[in-house]
N, C-alpha and C positions, 0 to 999 in steps of 0.2 A: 216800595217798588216790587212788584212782582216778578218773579222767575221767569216768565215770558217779557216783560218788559226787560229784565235784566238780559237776556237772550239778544232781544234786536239792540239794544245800547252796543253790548260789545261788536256783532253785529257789524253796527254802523262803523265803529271804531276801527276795527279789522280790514274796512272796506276802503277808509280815508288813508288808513295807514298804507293797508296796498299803491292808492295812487299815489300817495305821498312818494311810496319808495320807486314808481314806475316811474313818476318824474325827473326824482332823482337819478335814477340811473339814466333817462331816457337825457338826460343834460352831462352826466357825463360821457356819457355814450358820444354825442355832438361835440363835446368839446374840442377843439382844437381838427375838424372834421367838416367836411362840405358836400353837400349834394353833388357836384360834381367829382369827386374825389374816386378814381379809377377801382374798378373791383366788380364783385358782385354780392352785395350784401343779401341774407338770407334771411335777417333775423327779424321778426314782428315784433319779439318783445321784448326788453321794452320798447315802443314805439317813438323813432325818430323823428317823423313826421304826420302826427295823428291826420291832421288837414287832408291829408291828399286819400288816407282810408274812407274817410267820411262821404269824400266825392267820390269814389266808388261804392258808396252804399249808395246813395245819393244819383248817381246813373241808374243804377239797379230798379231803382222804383220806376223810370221814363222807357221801362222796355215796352217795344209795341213791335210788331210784324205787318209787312206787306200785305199781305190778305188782311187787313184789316179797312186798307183804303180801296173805294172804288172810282174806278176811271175811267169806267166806260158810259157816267156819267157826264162826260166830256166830249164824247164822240159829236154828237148834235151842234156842240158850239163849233169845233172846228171843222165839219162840214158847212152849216148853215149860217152862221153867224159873224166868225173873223174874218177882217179882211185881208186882200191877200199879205198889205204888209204887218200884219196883227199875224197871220202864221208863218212868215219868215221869220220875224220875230223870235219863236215857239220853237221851230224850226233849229234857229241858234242857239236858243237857251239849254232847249234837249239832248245837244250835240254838246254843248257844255258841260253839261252836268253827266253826261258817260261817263267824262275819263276824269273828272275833275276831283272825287273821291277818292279813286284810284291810287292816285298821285300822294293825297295826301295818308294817303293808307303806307304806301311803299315808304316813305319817310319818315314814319313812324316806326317801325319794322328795321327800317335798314341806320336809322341816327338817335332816334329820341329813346329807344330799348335801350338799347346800349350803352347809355350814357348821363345817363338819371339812376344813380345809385342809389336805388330807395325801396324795398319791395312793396312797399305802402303802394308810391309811385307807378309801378310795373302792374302794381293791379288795377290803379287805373288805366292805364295805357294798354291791359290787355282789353278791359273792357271797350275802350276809344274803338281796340280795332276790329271787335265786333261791330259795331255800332257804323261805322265804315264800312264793313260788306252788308251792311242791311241799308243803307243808302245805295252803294253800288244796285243791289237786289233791285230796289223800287224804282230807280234811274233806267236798270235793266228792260223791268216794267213797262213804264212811261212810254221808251219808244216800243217797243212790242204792241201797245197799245194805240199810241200815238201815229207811228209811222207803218203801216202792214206791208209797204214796200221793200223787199230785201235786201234791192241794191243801194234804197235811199238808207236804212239801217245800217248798213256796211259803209255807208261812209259816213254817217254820225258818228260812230266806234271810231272811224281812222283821222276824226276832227281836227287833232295833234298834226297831223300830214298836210291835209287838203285845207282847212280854213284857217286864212293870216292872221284872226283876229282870235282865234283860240290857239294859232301855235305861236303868238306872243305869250300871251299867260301861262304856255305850258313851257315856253323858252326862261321866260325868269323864274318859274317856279323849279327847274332844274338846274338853274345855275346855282339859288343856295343848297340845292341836294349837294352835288356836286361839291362845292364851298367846302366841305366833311367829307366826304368821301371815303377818304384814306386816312382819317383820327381813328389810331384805332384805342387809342390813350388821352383824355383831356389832362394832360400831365403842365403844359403852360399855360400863362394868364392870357397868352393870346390864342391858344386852342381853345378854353374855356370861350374867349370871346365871338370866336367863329361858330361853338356850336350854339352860343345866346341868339348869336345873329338868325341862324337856321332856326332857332324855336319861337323866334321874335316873327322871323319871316311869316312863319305858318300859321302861329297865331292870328298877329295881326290882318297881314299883307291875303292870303289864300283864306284862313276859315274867317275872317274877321273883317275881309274888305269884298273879295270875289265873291264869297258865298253869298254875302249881304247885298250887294249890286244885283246878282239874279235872285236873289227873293224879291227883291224889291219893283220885277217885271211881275212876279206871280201875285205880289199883290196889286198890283197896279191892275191885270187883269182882275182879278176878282174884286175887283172897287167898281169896277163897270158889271159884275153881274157875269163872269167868263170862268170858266174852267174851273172851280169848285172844287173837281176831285181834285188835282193839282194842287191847289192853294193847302185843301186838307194833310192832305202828304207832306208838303213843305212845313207845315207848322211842326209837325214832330222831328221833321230834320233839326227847322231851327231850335229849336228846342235843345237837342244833340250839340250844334254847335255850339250854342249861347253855355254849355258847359264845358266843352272842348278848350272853347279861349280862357274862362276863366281857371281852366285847370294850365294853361300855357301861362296865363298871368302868375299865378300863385307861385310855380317854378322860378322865374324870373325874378320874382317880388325872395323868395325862399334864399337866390344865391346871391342875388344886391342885399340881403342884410349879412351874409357868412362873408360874402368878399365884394367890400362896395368897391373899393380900389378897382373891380372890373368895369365898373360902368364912368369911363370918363368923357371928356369932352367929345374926342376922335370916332367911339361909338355910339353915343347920340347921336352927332353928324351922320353916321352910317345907317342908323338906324331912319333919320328925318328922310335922307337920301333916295332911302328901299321905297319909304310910305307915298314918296312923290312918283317912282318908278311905276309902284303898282297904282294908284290912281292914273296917271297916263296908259297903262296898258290895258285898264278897265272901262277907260273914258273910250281906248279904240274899239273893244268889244264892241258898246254902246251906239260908235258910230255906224259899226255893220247890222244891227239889232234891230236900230231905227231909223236906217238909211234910205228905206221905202217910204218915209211917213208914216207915224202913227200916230192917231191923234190923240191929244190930251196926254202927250209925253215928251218930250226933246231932246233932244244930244245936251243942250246947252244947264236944263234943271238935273238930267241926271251925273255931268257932272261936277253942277254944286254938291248934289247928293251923295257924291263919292271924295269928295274936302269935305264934306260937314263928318260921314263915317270915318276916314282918316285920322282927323283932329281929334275926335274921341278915340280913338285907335291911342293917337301920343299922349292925350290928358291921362291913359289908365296905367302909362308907361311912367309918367311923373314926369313927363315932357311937358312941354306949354303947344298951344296950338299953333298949326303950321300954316293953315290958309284964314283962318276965321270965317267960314262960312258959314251961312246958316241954310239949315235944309228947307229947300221949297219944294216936297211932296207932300203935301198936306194930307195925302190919305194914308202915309203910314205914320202919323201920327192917329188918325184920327177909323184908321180902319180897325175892325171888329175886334176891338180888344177883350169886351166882355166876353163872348162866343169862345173868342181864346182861352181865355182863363177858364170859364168854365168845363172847357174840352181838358184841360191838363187835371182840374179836380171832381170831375166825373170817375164815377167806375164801371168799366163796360164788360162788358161780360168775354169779350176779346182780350181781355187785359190780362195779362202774366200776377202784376203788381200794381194796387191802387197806389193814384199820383195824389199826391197832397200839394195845396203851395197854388200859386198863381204866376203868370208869366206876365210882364209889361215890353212895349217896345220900345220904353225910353232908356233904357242902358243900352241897349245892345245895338240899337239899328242910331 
């Protein structure tokens, strides 16, 4: 063996050894210790929770910017092309999608900081809430572009106030803010369970049912050939989301194996309970969405389509399904998947960071 070879052997040895010993410590470290466990932990290494590091490198590479969509490619369809109930419709959506980031921005900020003792954790969650005012940004956008009226602008922003069917969704989505509030300690098993509930909520219920119900107008227009730039934009949101929930899943999946005693009967019921709240309060968006007629959509498929996303909501919770529906929008199954993927493993010269990897819509929608 040569002296160079003898070089990388040790090398290697030295390098196993390290993990070896990071392990070890990173399990004593955990021992008798929970994510939820009040404090504010500083330390990176050894590494507590590698998982949740990874998904912040892992965001890092899906960074994109507003200037890089354009939307004034749009302008022509919603002058000439939608009809009037096709831009009520738009109309709703746009005014949804203002405050609706927003919301989950401040929730993040004001319960899920605080309260996930993990700095692995906190670095994703600082990224999340980057990644949250660059939605806001684009939403910003949207109407500035969409709507050049000011007073019609000024009341999209105040959506929360003036429209029933958005200040439901922003009524339950404050009751689980609220539900926390004033934890300023998850010191009991039934604190710990109320703030499950608020990460379960937002997961699920806001980024993982709401958001997914209006992507699912924006693709429905671009199945018909409508608003492009839109659709384009959305695809990076979703993208955003589709790692938002599963970084909410992994928490949840993280403190059900340190303390399973928390997830009993009573909070599954709570949990089955929330997912039927927000499909009803989504199904009522729905009804004001597509209250005018639009054709080749109905209150009555979209919401099967929001029991078929719930029930995958509870299968990824280790629940069993609560409606058994099956989805009847055949075009998001069946719309531009290739186009997708290929947009995520493309490198464009707008890019920060090349994306690697591919996207499908059958986990997530």
């Amino acid at each position: 063996m040569t002296t160079k070879d003898t070089d990388i052997t040790t090398k290697e040895q030295t390098m196993t050894s390290e993990t070896h010993l990071e392990s070890d410590l990173r399990d004593a470290v955990k021992q008798g210790s929970s994510l939820l466990d009040p404090g504010m932990s500083l330390t990176l290494r050894p590494m507590r929770y590698p998982q949740f590091y990874e998904m912040f490198r892992d965001a890092i590479k899906n960074t994109w910017t507003v200037e890089e969509i354009d939307l004034h490619s749009d302008l022509a369809d919603l002058h000439n092309k939608l009809s009037p109930a096709e831009r009520h419709l738009v109309s709703r959506l746009v005014a949804f999608f203002a405050t609706g980031d927003t919301i989950v921005a401040n929730n993040l900020v004001l319960n899920l900081y605080e309260h996930i003792n993990s700095p692995e954790a906190r670095l994703y969650l600082s990224r999340q809430l980057f990644e949250e005012a660059v939605h806001v940004q684009f939403y910003l956008t949207l109407l500035d572009t969409y709507v050049p009226d000011e007073a019609e602008r000024f009341e999209a922003f105040a959506a929360v106030e003036n429209i029933p069917s958005i200040r439901t969704k922003a009524e339950f989505c404050f009751t689980w803010i609220d539900s926390i509030e004033n934890l300023g300690q998850l010191e009991t098993k039934e604190q710990r369970r109320q703030f499950l509930l608020n990460l379960i909520c937002f997961g699920t219920c806001i980024e993982g049912l709401f958001f997914y119900g209006a992507f699912a107008y924006v693709y429905f227009l671009r199945s018909r050939g409508l608003l492009n730039g839109l659709a384009s934009g959305t695809n990076w949101v979703f993208r955003d989301e589709s790692m938002h929930m599963a970084f909410a899943f992994e928490v949840v999946e993280t403190v059900r194996s340190e303390e399973p005693d928390l997830f009993d009967a009573e909070m599954a019921g709570q949990v089955r309970q929330m997912l039927m709240e927000a499909v009803d309060a989504e199904a009522q968006f729905a009804e004001d969405l597509l209250g005018m007629g639009v054709a080749g959509l109905s209150v009555a498929d979209m919401r099967a389509y929001l029991e078929n996303v719930a029930d995958r909501r509870a299968v990824q919770l280790g629940m069993p399904e609560i409606y058994g529906t099956k989805n009847p929008l055949a075009f998001m199954e069946l719309q531009d998947v290739q186009e997708l993927s290929n947009f995520f493993e493309r490198r464009v010269s707008a890019y920060q960071v090349g994306v690697e990897g591919s996207v499908s819509f059958d986990e997530d929608f």
